[in-house]
N, C-alpha and C positions, 0 to 999 in steps of 0.2 A: 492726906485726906482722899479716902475714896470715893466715887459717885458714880449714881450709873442713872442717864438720861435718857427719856425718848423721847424723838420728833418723830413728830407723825406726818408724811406726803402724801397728800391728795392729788391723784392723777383722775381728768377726765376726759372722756375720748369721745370724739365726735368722727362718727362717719358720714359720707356724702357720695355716692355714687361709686368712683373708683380712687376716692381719694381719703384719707384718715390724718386727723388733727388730734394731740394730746398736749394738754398742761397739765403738769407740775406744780405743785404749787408748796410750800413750803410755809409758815410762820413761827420765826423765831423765837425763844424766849425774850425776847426782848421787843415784840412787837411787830419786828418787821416782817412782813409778808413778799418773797421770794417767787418768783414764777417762770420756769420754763418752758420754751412751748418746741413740738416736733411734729411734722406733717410725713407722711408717705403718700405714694400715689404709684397705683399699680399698674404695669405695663397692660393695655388692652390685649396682650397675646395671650397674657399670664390667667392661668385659672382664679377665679375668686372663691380667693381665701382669706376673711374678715380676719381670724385670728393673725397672719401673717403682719397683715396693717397695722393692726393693733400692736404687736411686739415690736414694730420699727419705728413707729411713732411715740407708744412710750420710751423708748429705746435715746431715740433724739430729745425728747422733751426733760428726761431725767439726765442728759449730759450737758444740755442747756441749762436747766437749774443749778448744776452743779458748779459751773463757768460763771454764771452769775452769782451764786454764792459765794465763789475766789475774790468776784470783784468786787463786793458788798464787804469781805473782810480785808479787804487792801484799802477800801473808803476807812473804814472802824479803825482801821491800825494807822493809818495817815491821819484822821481825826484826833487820833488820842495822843500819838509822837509829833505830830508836825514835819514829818519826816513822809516823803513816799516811798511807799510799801507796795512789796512785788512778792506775791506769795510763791511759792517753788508749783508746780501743775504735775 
């Protein structure tokens, strides 16, 4: 059987001064809602450049979710085996 799926991630970015916050956020077919978050904060020597913040905070926030998505299906597979589940990373 073939199949071809899309999820869709919502990243929203929040700037403050010299600092940038991004979630992640994911919802599975099955309901559950998934969230990663990743913050930067820029050295005051360093020029301001919003784009920069913005790519290392989403950067953090999308490997956050990702790590929590591991551990959401290590819950799902120890749920359903009765076994703990250690998924490969």
């Amino acid at each position: 059987m073939h199949a071809t799926k899309l999820w869709d991630v919502t990243v929203e970015i929040d700037e403050e001064e010299d600092s940038t916050t991004a979630l992640a956020s994911i919802l599975t077919p099955a309901g559950r809602e998934v969230t990663g978050r990743g913050k930067a904060a820029r050295n005051p020597l360093d020029p301001d450049v919003p784009a920069i913040g913005d790519e290392l905070a989403v950067a953090r926030a999308l490997r956050d979710l990702a790590e929590r998505l591991l551990h959401t299906t290590e819950r799902d597979i120890t749920n359903l085996t009765g076994e703990p589940a250690h998924v490969h990373r």
